[in-house]
C-alpha positions as CSV (number, residue, x, y, z in Angstrom):
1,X,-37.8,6.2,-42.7
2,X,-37.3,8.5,-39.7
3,X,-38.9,6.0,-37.6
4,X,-36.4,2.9,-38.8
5,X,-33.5,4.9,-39.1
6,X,-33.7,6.0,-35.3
7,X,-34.6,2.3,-33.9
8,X,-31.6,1.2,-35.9
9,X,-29.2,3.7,-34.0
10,X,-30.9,2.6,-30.4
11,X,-31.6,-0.6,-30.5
12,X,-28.9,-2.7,-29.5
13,X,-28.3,-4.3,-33.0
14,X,-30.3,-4.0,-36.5
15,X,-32.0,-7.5,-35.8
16,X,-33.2,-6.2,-33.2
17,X,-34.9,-2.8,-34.6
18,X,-36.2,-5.2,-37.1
19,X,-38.1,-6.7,-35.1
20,X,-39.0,-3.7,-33.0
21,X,-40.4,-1.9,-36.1
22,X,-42.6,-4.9,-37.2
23,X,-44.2,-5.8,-33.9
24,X,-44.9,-1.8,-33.1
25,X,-45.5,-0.6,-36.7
26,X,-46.3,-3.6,-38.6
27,X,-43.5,-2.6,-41.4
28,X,-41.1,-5.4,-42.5
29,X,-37.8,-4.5,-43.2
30,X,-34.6,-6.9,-43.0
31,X,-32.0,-5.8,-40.3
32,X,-29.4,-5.7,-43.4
33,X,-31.4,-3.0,-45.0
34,X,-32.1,-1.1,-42.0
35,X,-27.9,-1.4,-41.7
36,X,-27.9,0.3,-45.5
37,X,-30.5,2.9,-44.5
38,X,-28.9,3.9,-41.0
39,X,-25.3,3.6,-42.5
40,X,-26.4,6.1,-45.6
41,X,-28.5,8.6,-43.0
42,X,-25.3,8.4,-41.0
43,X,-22.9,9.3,-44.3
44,X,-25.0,12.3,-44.8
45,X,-25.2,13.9,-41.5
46,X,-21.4,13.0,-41.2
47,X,-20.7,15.3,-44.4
48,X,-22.7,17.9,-42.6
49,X,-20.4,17.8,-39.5
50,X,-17.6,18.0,-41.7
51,X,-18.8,21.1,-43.6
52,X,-19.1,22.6,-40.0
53,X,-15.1,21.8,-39.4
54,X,-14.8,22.9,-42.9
55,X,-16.3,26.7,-41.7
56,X,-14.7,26.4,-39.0
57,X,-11.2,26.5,-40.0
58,X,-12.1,29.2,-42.4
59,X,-13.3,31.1,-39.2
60,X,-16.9,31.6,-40.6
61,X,-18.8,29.1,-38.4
62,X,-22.2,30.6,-37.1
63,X,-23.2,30.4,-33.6
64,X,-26.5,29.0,-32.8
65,X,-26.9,31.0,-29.7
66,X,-27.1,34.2,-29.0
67,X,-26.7,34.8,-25.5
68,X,-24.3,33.1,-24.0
69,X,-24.7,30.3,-21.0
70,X,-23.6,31.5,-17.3
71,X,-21.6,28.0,-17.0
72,X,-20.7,25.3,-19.3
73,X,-18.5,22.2,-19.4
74,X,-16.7,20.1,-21.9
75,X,-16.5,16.1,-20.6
76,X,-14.0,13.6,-22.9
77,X,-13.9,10.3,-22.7
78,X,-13.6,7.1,-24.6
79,X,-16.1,3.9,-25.6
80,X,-15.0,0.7,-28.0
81,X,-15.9,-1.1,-30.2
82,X,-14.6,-4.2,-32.7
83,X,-14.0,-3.7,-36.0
84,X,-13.1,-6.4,-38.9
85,X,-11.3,-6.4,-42.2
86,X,-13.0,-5.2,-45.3
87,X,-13.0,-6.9,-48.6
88,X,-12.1,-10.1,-46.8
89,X,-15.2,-12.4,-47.7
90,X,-18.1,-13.8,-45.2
91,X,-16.5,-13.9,-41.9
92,X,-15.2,-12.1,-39.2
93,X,-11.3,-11.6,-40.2
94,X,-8.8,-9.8,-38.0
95,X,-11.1,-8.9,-35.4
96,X,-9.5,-5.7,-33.4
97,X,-10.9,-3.7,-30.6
98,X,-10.9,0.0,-30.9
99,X,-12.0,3.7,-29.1
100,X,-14.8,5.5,-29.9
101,X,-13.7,9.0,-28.4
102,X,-17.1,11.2,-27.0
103,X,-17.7,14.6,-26.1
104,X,-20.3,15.9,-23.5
105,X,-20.6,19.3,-24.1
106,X,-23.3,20.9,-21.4
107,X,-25.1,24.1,-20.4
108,X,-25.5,24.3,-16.6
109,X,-27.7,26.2,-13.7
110,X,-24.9,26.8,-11.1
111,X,-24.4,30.2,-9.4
112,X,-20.7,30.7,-8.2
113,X,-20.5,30.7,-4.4
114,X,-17.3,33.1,-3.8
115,X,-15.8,32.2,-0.4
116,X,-17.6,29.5,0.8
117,X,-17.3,25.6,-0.3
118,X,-20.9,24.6,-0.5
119,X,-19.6,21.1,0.3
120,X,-16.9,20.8,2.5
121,X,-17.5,17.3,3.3
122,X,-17.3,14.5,0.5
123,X,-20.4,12.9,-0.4
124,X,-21.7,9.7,2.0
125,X,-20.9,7.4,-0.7
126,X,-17.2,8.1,-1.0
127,X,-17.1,7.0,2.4
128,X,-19.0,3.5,2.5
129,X,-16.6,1.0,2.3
130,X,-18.8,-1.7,0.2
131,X,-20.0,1.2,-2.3
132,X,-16.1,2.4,-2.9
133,X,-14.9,-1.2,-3.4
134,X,-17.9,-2.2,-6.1
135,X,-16.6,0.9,-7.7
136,X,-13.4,0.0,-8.0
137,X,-14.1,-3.2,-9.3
138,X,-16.5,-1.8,-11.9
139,X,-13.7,0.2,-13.1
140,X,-11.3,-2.3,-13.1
141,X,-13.7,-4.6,-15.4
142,X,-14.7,-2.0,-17.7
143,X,-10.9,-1.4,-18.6
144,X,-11.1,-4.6,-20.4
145,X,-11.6,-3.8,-23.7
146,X,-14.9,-7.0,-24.0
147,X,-16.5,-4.4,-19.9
148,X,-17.3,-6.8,-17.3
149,X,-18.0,-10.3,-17.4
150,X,-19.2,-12.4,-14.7
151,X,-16.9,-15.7,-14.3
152,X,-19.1,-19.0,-15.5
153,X,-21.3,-19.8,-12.8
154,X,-21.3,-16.3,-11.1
155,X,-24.0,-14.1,-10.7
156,X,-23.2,-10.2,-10.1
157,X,-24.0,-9.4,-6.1
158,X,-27.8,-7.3,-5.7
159,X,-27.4,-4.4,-4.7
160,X,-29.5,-3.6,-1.4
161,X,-32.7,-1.5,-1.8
162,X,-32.4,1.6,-0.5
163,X,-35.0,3.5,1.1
164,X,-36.6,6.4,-1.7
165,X,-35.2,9.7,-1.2
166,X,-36.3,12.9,-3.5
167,X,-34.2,13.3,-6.4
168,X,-32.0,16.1,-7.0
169,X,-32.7,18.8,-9.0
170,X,-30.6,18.5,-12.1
171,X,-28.1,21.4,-12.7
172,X,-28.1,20.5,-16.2
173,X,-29.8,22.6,-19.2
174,X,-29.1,21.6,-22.6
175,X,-26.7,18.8,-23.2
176,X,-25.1,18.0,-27.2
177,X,-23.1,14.9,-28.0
178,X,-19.7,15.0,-30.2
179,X,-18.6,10.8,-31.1
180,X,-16.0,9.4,-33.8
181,X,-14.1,6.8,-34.6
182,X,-11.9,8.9,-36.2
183,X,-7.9,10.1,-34.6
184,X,-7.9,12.5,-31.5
185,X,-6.6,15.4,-34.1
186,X,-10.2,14.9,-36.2
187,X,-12.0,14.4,-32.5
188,X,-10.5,17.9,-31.5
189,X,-11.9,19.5,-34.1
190,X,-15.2,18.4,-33.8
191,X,-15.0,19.3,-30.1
192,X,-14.1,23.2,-31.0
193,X,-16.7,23.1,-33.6
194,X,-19.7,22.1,-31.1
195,X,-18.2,24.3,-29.1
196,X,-18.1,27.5,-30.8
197,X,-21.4,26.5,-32.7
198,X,-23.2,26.8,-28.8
199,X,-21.1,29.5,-28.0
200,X,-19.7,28.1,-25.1
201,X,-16.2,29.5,-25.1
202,X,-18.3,32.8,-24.2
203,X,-19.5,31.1,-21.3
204,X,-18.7,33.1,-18.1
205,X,-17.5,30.2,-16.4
206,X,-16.1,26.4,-18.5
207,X,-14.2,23.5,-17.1
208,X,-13.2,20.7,-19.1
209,X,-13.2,17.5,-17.5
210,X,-11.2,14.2,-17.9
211,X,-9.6,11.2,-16.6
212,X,-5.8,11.3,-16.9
213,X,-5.7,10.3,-20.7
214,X,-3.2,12.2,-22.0
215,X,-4.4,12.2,-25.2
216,X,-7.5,14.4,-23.5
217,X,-5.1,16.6,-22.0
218,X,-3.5,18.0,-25.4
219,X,-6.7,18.2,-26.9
220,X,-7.8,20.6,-24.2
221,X,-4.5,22.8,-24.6
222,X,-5.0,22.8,-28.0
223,X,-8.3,23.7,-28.5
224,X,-10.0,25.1,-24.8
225,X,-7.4,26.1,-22.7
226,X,-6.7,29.3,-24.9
227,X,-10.4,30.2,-24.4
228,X,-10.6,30.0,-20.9
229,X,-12.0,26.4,-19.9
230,X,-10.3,25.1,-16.9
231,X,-9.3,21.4,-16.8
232,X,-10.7,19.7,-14.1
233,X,-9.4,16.0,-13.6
234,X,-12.8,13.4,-12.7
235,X,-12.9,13.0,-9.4
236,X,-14.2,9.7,-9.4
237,X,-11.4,8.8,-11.4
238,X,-8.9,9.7,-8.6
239,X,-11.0,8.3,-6.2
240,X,-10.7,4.6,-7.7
241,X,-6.6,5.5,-7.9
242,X,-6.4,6.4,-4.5
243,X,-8.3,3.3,-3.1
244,X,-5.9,0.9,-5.1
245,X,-2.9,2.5,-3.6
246,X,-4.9,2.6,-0.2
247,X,-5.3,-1.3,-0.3
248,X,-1.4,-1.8,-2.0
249,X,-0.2,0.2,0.7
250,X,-1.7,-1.7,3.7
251,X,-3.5,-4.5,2.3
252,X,-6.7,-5.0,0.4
253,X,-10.1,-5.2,2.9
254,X,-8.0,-4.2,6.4
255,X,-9.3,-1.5,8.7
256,X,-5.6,0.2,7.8
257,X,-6.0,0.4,4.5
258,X,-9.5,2.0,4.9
259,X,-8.2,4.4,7.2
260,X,-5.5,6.0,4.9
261,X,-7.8,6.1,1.7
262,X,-10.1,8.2,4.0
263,X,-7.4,10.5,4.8
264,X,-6.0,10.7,1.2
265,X,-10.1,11.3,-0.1
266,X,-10.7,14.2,2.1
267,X,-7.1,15.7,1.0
268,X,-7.9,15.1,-2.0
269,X,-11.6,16.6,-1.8
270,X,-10.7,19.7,-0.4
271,X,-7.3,20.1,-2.9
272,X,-4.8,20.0,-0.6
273,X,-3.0,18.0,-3.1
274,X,0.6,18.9,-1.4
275,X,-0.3,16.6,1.4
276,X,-1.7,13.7,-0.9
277,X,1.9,14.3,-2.9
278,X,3.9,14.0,0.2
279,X,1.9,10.7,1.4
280,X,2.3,9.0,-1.6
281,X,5.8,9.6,-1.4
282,X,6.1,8.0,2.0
283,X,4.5,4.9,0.9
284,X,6.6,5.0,-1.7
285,X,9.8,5.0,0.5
286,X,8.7,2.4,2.6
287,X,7.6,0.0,0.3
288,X,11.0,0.5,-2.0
289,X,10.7,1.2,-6.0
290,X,9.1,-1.0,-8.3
291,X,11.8,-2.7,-10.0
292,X,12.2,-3.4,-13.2
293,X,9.2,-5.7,-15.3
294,X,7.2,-6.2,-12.0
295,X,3.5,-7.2,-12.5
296,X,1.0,-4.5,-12.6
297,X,-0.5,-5.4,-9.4
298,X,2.5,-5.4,-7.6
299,X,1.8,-2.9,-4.6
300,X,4.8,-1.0,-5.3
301,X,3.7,-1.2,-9.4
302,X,0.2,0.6,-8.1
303,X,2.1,3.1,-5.8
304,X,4.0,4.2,-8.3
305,X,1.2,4.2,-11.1
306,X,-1.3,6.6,-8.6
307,X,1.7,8.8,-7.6
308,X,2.5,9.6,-10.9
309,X,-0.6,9.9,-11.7
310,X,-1.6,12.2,-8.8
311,X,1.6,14.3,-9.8
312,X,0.6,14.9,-13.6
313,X,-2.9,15.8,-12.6
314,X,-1.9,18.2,-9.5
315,X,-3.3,21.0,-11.5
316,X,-6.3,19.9,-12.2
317,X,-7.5,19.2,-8.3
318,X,-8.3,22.1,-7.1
319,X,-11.8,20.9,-6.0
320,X,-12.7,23.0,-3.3
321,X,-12.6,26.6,-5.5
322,X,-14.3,24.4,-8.8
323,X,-17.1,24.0,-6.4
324,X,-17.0,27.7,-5.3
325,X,-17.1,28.5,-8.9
326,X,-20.2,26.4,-9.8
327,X,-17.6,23.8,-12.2
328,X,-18.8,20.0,-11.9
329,X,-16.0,17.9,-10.8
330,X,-17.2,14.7,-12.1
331,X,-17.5,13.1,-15.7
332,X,-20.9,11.1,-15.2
333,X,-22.4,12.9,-17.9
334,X,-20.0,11.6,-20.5
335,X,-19.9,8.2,-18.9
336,X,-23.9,8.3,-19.0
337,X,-23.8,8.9,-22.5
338,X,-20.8,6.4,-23.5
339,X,-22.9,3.3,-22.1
340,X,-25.8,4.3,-24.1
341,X,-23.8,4.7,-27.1
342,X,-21.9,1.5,-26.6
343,X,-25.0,-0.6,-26.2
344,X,-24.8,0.3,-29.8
345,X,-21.7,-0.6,-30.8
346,X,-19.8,-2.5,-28.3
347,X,-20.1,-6.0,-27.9
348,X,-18.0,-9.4,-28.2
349,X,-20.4,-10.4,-31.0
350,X,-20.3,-7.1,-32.9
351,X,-18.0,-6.8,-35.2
352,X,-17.7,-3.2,-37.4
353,X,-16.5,-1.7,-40.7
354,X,-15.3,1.9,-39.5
355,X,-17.2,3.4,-42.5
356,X,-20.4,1.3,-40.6
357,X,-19.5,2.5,-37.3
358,X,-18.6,6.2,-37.7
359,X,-22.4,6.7,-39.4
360,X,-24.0,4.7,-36.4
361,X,-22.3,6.9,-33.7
362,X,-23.5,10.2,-36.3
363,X,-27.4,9.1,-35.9
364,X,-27.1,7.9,-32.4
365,X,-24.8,11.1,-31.1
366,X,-27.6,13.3,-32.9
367,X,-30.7,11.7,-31.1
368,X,-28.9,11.8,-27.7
369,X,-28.2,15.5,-28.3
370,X,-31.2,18.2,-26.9
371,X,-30.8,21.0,-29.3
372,X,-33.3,19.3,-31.5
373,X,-29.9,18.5,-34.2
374,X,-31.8,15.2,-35.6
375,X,-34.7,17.3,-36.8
376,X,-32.5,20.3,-38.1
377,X,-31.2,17.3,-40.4
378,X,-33.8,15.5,-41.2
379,X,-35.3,19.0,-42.6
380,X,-32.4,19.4,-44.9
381,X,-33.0,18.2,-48.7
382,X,-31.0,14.9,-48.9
383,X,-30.3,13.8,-52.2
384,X,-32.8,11.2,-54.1
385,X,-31.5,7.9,-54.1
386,X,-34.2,5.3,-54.3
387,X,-33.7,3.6,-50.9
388,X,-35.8,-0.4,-51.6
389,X,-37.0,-2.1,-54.3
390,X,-40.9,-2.0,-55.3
391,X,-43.2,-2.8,-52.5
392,X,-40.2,-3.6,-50.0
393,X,-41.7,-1.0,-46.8
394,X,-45.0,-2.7,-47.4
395,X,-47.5,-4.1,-44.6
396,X,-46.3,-7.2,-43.0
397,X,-48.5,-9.8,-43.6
398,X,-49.9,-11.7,-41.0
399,X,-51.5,-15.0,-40.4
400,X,-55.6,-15.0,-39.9
């Protein structure tokens, strides 16, 4: 059962665990009753996150861990999926895209460095002009709520090989997984319950990090900011802003425009955020206001969008003394984690109830995590409920 119920949280649809588990194990079992076991695993390991919130507001949650980690961080961010109507027959009926909202919460090896930036120069690859506009394109296609699509016909551009270069040490330690479907009010309190369960709001250093949702940002003043995380906006996120109001400014793919992104990156990397402000301002003024009902990629639309954007987030971009500090400045954790979960659940063929969903994310969230949180459930007792008929997890049969 341990064995099915973890291919049908991985594998990118119950069919397709099916399948899995009778070619590697020889056991037959239909994807719609791996769907009923995963969904009912799910239930119970949902009721024992809520029992956690339940403690938790009661102020008699226990912490895991009794030392506490050097530096931590909290990453948000959001996934989707597609839900469908219940009770409404065979079918898919009113089809509707929705967020799955995801917590990173990680443990991390990274000695502070008082007084001296150990990278004052942004990274190569902020800097190469074909790698910064695939980004931005990626990012553009995965705001569409179906990600990226190639057009009929098209086939995405290979990337060239690079030559092999030894890998990075990883900073990271022990990384746990938070996911809903459930409100941002629910999600928040999830978030402070991992978070007090690792005992990282005893952490001697803690960043939060986001884009500029601002549904992130009043979760973190609600439930970090009073215990000392700092709120660190993704830098990668900014980066992708600044390069659209870059090529608004002077023209998408011209030497000009390349020029003033580099200028507004290496502000921007070091935090000299005053100067980004005022330069965004002066495009601003030169191109006139963005009147109003203009299209969204109208270049003065995009000015306007990244300097407001810029201006809510000054006080999160203070990059140069998060690096001094040890803090990460980037999300790629979260986002790591969000494609594998929505390999799950996200797909233009895959439709959801949120009962169905919300137990998927639980099993999958719970594998993902490192603290060993699938086995600490899988020891609790469950209660009996006989899960298949007579004979159902037999031996598939085979042809001689």
């Amino acid at each position: 059962m341990r064995k099915a119920v973890r291919q049908a949280s991985k594998a990118a649809s119950f069919k397709d665990a099916s399948e899995d588990l009778s070619d590697l194990l020889d056991v037959a079992i239909s994807p719609s009753h791996l769907q009923r076991l995963a969904e009912r695993i799910g239930r119970e390991w949902s009721a024992a996150r809520d029992a956690d919130l339940a403690a938790l507001r009661q102020d008699q949650l226990a912490r895991d861990y009794a030392e506490a980690a050097a530096t931590a961080a909290v990453a948000l961010d959001g996934g989707r999926y597609q839900t469908r109507a219940a009770a409404a027959g065979p079918g898919v009926t009113e089809p509707a895209w929705r967020e799955t909202k995801v917590a990173c919460c990680l443990t991390l090896a990274a000695p502070p460095r008082p007084g001296r930036d150990p990278q004052p120069q942004p990274p190569s690859k902020f800097l190469d002009r074909k790698a910064v506009d695939r980004l931005a394109t990626e990012f553009r296609a995965n705001r569409s709520p179906g990600g990226p699509r190639a057009a009929k016909g098209e086939r995405p551009a290979r990337r060239p090989r690079r030559a092999k270069r030894r890998r990075r040490v990883s900073r990271q330690r022990v990384r746990t997984v938070v996911a809903t479907t459930q409100d941002n009010e629910a999600f928040g309190w999830q978030v402070a319950a991992e978070v007090q369960r690792r005992g990282l709001d005893r952490a001697k250093r803690k960043a939060c990090l986001g884009d500029g949702s601002k549904a992130i940002w009043a979760l973190f003043e609600l439930h970090l900011l009073a215990a000392g995380f700092i709120g660190i906006l993704d830098f990668v996120h900014l980066l992708v802003h600044l390069y659209a109001a870059a090529c608004a400014a002077e023209g998408k793919g011209t030497d000009a425009a390349w020029a003033l992104y580099e200028q507004w990156l290496c502000w921007a990397w070091s935090g000299q955020v005053l100067l980004l402000l005022g330069a965004l301002r002066a495009v601003q003024a030169r191109l006139g206001a963005a009147p109003p009902g203009c299209a969204e990629d109208d270049p003065r639309q995009i000015v306007a969008d990244v300097l407001g954007y810029v201006g809510n987030n000054k006080g999160r971009m203070d990059y140069a003394r998060y690096r001094q500090e040890g803090l990460p400045i980037s999300s790629a954790p979260v986002e790591s984690v969000i494609k594998q979960l929505n390999r799950r659940v996200k797909g233009t063929e895959k439709f959801w109830l949120t009962g169905g969903a919300e137990a998927i994310l639980q099993v999958r969230a719970a594998y993902l995590s490192e603290d060993g949180r699938a086995e600490r459930y899988w020891s609790r007792p469950r209660p009996y409920a006989r899960a298949v008929g007579g004979g159902r997890l037999g031996r598939r049969s085979r042809a001689h």
